[in-house]
C-alpha positions as CSV (number, residue, x, y, z in Angstrom):
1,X,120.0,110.5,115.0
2,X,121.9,107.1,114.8
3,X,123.0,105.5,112.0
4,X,120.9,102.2,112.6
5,X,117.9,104.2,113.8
6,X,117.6,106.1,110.4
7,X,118.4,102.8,108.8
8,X,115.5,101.2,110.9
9,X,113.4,103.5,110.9
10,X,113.3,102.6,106.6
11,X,112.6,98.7,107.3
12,X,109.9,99.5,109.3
13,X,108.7,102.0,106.6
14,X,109.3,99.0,104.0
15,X,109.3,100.8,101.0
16,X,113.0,100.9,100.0
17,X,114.1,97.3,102.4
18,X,111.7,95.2,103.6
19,X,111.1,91.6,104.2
20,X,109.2,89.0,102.0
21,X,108.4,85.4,102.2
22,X,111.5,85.3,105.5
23,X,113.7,87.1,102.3
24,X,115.0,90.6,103.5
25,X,115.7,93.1,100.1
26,X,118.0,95.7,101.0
27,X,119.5,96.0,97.1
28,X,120.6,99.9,98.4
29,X,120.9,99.0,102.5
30,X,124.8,98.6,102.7
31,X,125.5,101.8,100.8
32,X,123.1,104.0,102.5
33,X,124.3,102.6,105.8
34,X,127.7,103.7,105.0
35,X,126.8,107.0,104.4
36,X,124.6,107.8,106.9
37,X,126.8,106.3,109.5
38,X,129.4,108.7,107.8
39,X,127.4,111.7,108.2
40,X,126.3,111.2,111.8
41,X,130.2,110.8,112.7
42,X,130.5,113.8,110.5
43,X,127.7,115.7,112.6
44,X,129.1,114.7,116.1
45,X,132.5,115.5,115.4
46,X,131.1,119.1,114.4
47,X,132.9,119.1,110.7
48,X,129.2,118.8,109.5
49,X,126.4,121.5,110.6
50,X,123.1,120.8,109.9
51,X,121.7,122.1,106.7
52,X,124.6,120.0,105.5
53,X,123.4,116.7,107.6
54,X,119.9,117.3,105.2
55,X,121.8,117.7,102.2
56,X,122.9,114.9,102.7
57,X,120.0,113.2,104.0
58,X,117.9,114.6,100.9
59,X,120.9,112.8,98.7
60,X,120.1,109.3,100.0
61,X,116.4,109.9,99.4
62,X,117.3,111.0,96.0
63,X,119.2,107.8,95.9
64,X,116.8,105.6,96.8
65,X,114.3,106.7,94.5
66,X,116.9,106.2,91.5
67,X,117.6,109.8,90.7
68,X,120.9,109.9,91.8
69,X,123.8,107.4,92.3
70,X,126.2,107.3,95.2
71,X,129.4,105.4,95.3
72,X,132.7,105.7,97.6
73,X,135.7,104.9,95.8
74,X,139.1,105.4,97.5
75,X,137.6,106.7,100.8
76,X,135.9,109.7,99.3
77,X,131.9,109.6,98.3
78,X,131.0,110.6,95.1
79,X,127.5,111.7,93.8
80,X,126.5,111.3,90.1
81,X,122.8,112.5,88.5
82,X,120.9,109.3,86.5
83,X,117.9,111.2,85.1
């Protein structure tokens, strides 16, 4: 799976980004890009396996729904619980 696929594959989807009156909302888009495009490089260079590519994968959703927050700060992607 690509990075933009995945990403695409949520537009299409619309519940997280979508498009309204020629506005697109993506208020989570840039962040989840980043970490998805992460992981993928992750997967292909073999450092991640793949029960840790759906960790990671179940993080975003997580994200997305507002139960979690992810952040990078300094190069390294941190994970904090909201509820």
């Amino acid at each position: 799976m690509e990075a933009k696929n995945f990403i695409m594959n949520l537009v299409k989807e619309g519940k997280y980004f979508y498009f309204k009156d020629n506005v697109f909302y993506g208020e989570k888009l840039f962040v989840v890009y980043s970490v998805v495009k992460w992981v993928v490089g992750k997967a292909k260079e073999g450092v991640f396996d793949e029960e840790q590519v759906k960790n990671y994968l179940n993080a975003i959703s997580a994200y997305l729904k507002g139960d979690i927050d992810i952040f990078w700060e300094n190069g390294t992607l941190y994970v904090s619980k909201l509820r």
